[in-house]
N, C-alpha and C positions, 0 to 999 in steps of 0.2 A: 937251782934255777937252770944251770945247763944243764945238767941231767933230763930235765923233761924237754927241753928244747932240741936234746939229741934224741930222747927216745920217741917224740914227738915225730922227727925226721927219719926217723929208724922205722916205727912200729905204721907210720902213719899207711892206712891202707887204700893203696890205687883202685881206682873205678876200672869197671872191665870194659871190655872192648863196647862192649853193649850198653852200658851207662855211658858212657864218654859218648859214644853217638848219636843216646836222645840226650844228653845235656848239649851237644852240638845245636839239635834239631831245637830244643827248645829254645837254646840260644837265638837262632835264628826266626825262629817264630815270635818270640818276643818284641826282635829288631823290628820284624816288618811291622806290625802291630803298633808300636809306639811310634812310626814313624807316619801309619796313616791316621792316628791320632794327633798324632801332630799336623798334618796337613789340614784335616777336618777342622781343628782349630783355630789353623790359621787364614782358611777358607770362609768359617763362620766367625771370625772377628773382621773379615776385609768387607762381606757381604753386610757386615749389622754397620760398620761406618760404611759404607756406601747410600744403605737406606737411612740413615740419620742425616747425610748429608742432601739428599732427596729430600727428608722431608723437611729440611729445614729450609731448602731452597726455594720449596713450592709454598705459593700460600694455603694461609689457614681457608679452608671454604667450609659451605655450610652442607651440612651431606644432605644427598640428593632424598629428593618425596621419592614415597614409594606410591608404585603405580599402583591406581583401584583394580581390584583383579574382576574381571568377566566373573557373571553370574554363569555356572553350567548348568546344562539341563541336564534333567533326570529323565533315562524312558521310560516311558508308561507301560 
């Protein structure tokens, strides 16, 4: 069991300059990403109780008629 723990630590192979820099990039493009996720989320839970509280504040009413539409003419 220490044997593979050492040659794990021995053998184990570094990222090159190149990898470490998009696992950087990605790192950070993930951060922003979950973060405006997160905001969206928490945008669209504040605005759905906002209009639940609207609507529960308003009365029930009866929805409006709809208007007779104008006959159009046709040119001859």
């Amino acid at each position: 069991m220490m044997r593979n723990a050492i040659a794990e630590a021995v053998f184990k192979p570094k990222p090159t300059a190149r990898e470490s820099k998009g696992d950087a990039t990605t790192q950070a493009a993930r951060e922003i990403m979950d973060k405006e996720t997160a905001d969206r989320e928490s945008k669209t839970q504040r605005l759905r109780l906002a209009r639940l509280a609207k609507e529960a504040a308003a009365p029930a009413g009866l929805p409006k008629a709809k208007r007779a539409s104008a006959k159009r003419r046709v040119a001859a």
